[in-house]
N, C-alpha and C positions, 0 to 999 in steps of 0.2 A: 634867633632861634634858641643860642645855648641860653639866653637874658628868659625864655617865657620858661626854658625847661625850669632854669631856678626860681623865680616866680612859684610855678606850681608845686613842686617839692617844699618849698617853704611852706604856704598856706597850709598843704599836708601836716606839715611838722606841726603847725600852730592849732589845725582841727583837731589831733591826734592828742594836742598837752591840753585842750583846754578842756575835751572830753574827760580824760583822764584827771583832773583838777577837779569836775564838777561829782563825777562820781567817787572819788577819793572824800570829798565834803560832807554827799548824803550817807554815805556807810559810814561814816564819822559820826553824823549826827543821832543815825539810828542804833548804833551800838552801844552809846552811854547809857551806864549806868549809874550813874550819881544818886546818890542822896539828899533829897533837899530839904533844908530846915532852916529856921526862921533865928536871928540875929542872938538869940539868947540860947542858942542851938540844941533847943527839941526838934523832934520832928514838926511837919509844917501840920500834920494831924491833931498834935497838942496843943490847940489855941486858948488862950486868955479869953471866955467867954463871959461875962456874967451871968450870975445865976437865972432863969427865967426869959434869956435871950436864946432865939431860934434864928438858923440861919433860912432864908429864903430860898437862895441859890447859888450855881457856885459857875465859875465857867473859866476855861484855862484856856490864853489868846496869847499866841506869841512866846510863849515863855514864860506868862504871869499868871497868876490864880488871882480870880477877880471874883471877892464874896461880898453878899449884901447880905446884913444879919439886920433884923428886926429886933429890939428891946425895945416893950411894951408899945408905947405910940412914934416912937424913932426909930429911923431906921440908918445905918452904918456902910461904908461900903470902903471894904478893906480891898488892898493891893499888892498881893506880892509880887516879888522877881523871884524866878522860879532858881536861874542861871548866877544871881549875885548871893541867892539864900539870905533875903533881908527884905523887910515892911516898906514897899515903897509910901504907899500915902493911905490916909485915912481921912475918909470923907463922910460928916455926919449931916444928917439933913432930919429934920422934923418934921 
């Protein structure tokens, strides 16, 4: 009997730290405020564009900003890291 009482007082213990570990995580994650910019460290607004290229779209997954830009009959598809503030890849297609 004393063997379930501690049983169940522990699991308590461990329900109690792991709640508190997860909610400790999202109020962490929702209260940054960082600055993010790109490896030459402007802002990530200040892109290297060429003259006469548009972007198409723009979508932010994970942490990344993921743009497809259009120059004339190519088209470009950039990859930041939002979190490391640097150009992960750059992928051109024709």
């Amino acid at each position: 009997m004393k063997f379930l009482k501690f049983i169940v007082i522990l699991m308590g213990i461990l329900i109690f730290l792991g709640t508190t570990a997860i909610i400790y995580i999202v109020f962490d994650k929702l209260s940054s405020k960082q600055i993010f910019s790109d490896d030459k460290n402007h802002n990530i607004n200040n892109l290297d564009l060429n003259e006469g290229s548009e972007i198409i779209s723009s979508n932010i997954l994970d942490d990344k900003l993921i743009l497809v830009i259009k120059l004339d009959k190519a088209y470009k598809i950039v990859i930041y890291d939002l979190k490391k503030n640097k150009k992960i890849n750059v992928i051109n297609i024709k």
